[in-house]
C-alpha positions as CSV (number, residue, x, y, z in Angstrom):
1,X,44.7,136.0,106.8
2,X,48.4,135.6,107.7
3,X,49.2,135.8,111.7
4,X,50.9,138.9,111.1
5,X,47.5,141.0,110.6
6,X,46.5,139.3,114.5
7,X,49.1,141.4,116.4
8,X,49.5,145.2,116.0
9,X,53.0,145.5,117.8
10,X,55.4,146.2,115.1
11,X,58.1,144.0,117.0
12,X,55.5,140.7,117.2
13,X,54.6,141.4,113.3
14,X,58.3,141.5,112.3
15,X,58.8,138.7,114.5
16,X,56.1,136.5,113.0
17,X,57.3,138.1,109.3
18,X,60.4,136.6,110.1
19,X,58.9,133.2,111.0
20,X,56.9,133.4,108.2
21,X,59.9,134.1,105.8
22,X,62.7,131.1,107.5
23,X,59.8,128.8,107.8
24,X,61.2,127.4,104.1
25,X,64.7,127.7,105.1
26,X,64.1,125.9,108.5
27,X,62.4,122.9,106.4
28,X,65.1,122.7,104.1
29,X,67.6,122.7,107.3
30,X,65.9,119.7,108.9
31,X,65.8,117.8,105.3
32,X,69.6,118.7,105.2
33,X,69.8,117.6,108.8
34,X,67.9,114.3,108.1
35,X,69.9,113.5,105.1
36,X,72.9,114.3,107.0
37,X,72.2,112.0,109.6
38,X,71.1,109.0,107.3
39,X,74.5,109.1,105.8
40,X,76.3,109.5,109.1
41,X,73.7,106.2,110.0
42,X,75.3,104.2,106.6
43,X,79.0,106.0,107.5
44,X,78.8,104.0,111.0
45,X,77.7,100.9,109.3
46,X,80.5,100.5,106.8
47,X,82.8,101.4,110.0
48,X,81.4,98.8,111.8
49,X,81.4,96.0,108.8
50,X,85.5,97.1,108.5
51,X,85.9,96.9,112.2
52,X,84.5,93.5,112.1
53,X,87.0,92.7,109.0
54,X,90.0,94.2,111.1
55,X,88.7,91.8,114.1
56,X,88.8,88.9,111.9
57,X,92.0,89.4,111.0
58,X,93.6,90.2,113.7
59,X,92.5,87.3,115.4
60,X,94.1,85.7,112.2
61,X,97.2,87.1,113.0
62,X,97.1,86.5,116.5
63,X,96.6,82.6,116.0
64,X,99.1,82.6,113.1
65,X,101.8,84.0,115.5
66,X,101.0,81.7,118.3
67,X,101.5,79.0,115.7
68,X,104.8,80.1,114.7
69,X,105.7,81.0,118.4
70,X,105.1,77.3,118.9
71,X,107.3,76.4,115.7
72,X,110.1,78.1,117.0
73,X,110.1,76.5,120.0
74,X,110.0,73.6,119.0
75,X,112.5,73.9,116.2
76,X,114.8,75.6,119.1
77,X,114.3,72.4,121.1
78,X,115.2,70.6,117.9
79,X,118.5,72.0,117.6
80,X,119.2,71.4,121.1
81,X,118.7,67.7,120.3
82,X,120.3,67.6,117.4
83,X,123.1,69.8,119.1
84,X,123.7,67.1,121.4
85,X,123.6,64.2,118.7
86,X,126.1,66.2,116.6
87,X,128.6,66.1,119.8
88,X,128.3,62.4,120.5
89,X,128.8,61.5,117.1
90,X,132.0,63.9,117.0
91,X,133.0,62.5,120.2
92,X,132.5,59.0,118.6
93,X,133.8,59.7,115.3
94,X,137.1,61.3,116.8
95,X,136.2,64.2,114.3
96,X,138.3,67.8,115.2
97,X,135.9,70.6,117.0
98,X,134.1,72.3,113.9
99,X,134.8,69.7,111.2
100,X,130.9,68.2,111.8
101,X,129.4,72.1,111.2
102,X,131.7,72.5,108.4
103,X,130.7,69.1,106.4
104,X,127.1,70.7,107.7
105,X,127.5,73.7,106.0
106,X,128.2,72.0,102.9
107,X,125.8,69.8,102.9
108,X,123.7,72.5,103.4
109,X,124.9,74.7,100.7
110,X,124.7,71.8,97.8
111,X,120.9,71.5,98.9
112,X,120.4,75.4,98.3
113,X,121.9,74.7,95.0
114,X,120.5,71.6,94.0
């Protein structure tokens, strides 16, 4: 006996023939639903496991540039030093302004070749 033949109203039998007749389409929804959200579920892990990465690296990065940052420092105080050498030893050599930073640079340019 289907619930239609219960209810003699024509609107609650074509109500209930309507239920009757979604009632596969509605399962078929909530499977679609369910596998929808199953894939969303392994979509967020795969975000997450890249976000992670991304983290990783970025800290990577970060500490990489504070270790350069530091390099440069300390190369700029360096040259300062080694500024201040080059002009004593100009100063005691009795060399013309320039003439250390030239030899310098060609010191420097038979390295790049050599």
């Amino acid at each position: 006996m289907y619930p239609t033949d219960a209810f003699a109203h024509p609107f609650i039998k074509a109500r209930a023939m309507r239920a009757l007749r979604d009632e596969p389409q509605k399962d078929q929804t909530i499977a679609d639903q369910r596998a929808e959200i199953r894939r969303l579920r392994e979509e967020i892990v795969r975000l997450q496991s890249r976000l992670k990465r991304a983290n990783a690296e970025n800290q990577d990065l970060r500490e990489a540039r504070e270790i350069a940052r530091n390099s440069a420092e300390k190369a700029d105080a360096d040259f300062h030093v080694l500024a201040e050498v080059a002009k004593e030893f100009r100063a005691e050599a009795g060399l013309p302004k320039g003439e250390l930073e030239k030899r310098f640079d060609r010191k420097r340019a038979e390295r790049k070749k050599g």
